[in-house]
N, C-alpha and C positions, 0 to 999 in steps of 0.2 A: 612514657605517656601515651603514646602512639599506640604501643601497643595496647595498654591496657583501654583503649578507646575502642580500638578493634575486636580483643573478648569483651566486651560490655556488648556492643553491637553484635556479635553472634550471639550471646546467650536472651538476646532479647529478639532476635527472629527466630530464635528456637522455640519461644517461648510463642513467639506471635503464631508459628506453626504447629504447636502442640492440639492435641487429637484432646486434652480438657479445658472445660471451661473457663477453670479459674488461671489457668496457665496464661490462656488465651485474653481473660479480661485485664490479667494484670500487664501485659504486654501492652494491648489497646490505651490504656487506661498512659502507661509513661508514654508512647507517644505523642497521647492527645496532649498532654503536658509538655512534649518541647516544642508544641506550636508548626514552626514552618521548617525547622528539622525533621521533626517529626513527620511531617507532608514528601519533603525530602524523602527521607529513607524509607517510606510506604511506596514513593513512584520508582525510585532502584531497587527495590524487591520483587516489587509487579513486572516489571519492563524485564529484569535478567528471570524470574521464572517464565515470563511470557517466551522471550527466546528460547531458553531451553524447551520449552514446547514445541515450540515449532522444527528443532534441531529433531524432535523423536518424529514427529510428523513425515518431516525428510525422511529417516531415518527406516520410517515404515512404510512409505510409499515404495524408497530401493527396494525393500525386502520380500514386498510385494509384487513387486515387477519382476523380482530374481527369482522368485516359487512358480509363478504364472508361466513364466517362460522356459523351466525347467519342467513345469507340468504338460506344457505344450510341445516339448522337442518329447518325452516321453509318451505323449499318443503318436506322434511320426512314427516314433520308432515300432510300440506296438499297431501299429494299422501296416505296416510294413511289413514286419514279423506276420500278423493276419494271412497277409495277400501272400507272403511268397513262404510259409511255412515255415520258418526258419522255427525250430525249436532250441536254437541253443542261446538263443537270447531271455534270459530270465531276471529280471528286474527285481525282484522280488517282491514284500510287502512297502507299497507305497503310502501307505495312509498318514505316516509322518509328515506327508507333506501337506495336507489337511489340518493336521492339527496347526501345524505353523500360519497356515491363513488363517485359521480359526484365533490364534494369539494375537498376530498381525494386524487382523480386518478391522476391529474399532479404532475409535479416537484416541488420542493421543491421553491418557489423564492429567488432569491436573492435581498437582504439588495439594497440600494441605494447606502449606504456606501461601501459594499465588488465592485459593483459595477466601482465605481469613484474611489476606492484605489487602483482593480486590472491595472484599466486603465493607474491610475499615476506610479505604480511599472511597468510597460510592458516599459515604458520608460528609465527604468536603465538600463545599462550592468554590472548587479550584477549577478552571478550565483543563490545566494542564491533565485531568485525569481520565478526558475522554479517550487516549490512546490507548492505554490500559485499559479501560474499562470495554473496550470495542473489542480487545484482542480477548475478552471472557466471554463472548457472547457463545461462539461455541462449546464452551465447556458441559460438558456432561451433567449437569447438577442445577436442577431446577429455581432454589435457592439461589444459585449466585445469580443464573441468569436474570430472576426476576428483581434482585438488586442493581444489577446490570440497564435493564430495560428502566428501574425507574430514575437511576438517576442520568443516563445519558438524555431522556425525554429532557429531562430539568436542563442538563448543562450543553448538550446540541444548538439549540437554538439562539444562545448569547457567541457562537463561532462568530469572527469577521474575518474577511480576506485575508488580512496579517496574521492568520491562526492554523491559516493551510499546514505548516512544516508542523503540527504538534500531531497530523495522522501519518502515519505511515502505510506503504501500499498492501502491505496484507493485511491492516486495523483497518483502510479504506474498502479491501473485499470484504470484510465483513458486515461492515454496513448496508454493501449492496447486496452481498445475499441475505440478508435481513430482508430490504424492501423485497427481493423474489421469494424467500421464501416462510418469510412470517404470516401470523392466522392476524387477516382485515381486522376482525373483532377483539381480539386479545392485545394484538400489537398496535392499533389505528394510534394512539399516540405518542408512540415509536417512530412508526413511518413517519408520522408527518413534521417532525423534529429532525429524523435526517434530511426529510426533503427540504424541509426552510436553513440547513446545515450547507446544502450541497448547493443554493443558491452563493452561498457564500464562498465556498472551498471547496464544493464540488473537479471531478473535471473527466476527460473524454470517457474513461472508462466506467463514471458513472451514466453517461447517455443511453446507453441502452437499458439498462432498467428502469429509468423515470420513463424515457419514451413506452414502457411496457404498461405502465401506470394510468398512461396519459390515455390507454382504451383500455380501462378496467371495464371490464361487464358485469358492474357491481352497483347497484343501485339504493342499495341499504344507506342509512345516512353517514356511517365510517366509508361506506364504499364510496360516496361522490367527494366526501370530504378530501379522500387522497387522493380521486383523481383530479380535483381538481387542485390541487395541491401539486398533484408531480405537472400542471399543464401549466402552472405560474412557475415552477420552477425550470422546467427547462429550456427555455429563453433564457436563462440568466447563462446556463452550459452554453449555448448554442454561442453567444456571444463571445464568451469566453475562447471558446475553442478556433473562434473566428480571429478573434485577435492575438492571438499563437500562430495563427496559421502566417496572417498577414506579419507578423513581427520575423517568423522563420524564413521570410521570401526576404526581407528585407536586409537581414542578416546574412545572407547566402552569398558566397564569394563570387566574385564573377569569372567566367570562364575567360583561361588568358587564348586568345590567336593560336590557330594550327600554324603558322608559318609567323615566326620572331618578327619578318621581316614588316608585315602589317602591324607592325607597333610604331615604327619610324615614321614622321613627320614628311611627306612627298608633294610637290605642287600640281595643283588641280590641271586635272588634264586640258590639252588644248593653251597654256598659259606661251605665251611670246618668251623667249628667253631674255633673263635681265641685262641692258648695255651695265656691264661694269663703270661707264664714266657717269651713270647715275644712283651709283651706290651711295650710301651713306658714307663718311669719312671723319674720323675724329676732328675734331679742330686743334690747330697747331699755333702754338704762338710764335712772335715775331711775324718776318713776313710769309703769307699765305700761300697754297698753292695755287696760282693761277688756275681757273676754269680749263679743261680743254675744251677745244672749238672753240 
């Protein structure tokens, strides 16, 4: 049973990922047909292609860092070679390593499949689908992104504080390099959807880009609109971040005594020593202890 539930569901993200139409509508199409399973297994297709994204991202940033730094020990070594004539140092044809930045250098692509799923999830008014849909902002493909841009505009703005855990910190970069570096005019109802987003679930490492907002030199009616837009919302961070701050002092262990001995109980300096015969003394039944004196 199991299994057979298992081949049903590949062959039908095969299908959702397939490069035709009809592959692709008939996929869409049972989906929309099992309702909130169907919602289901659109956001675990989106969310594990998204991560394997980001695994090739990593993936190329090493690779990147491994060619640059092998390209950079290899001018040492020729400006070395230069200076003191060593001829017998011969490296040969380097150009291979160009080609490898040149494979390297771009974005990461996106699957066919994250593709066609983000597209088919931009069509629910599900909240849950903003995470997803932030982590396609980047994608290469004009198409997704403008499905991307309109439906997070729609579903950003219904976030409440109890909706913070549905972004994660690299869906959360995205948004902000959004507000740095989306076009005032194309995107102005983008921005101002994460900004009225981030009053809500915002937090510190969105402050600096609203604060950037907050002196837009932009006077067009998109342009005042956002700045005034990031200058209502940043007081809501500022607050925010204020009461993290004060909850983290409060929460802070207190430092124990350099010396054990300043923990123990001592009488105040200058004190008379106690007469023992006006100490306290249990009471004893029968007869009592006479007073002394």
């Amino acid at each position: 049973m199991k299994q057979n539930f298992e081949q049903e569901k590949s062959e039908l993200l095969n299908r959702l990922g397939s490069l035709s139409d009809q592959e692709r509508q008939t996929a869409e199409e049972t989906l929309q047909q099992m309702g909130e399973e169907g919602v289901e297994q659109l956001l675990e297709v989106v969310r594990k292609e998204a991560e394997n994204r980001r695994k090739q991202k990593r993936m190329q940033r090493i690779i990147q860092g491994t060619i640059l730094s092998v390209i950079a020990l290899l001018f040492v070594l020729y400006t070395l070679r230069a200076l003191f004539s060593i001829k017998e140092w011969d490296f040969g044809d380097l150009s291979f390593l160009f080609v490898f930045i040149s494979l390297f250098g771009g974005a990461a692509a996106a699957s066919q499949l994250q593709k066609n799923a983000t597209s088919l999830l931009a069509k629910y008014d599900d909240l849950r689908a903003v995470g997803p849909l932030a982590d396609a902002l980047d994608i290469e493909d004009g198409d997704i992104r403008a499905v991307c841009r309109e439906a997070l505009t729609r579903l950003l703005p219904r976030l409440q504080a109890s909706d913070a855990a549905l972004l994660s910190p690299e869906q959360r970069e995205n948004l902000n390099l959004t507000l740095k570096k989306a076009d005032l005019k194309q995107d102005a109802e983008l921005i101002l959807a994460i900004l009225q987003a981030w009053q809500q679930v915002g937090d510190e490492k969105a402050v600096p880009y609203v604060e950037r907002l907050t002196q837009l030199k932009n006077d067009s009616e998109a342009g005042t609109r956002i700045r005034e837009a990031a200058q209502a919302c940043l007081p809501y961070l500022q607050e925010r971040l204020e009461k993290a701050r004060l909850a983290g002092m409060l929460l802070r262990p207190a430092a124990a005594p350099d010396h054990p001995a300043e923990m123990l109980l001592r009488p105040a300096p200058g004190a008379a020593p106690a007469d023992p015969a006006h100490l306290l003394r249990p009471a004893t039944q029968g007869n009592p202890e006479p007073p002394v004196g």
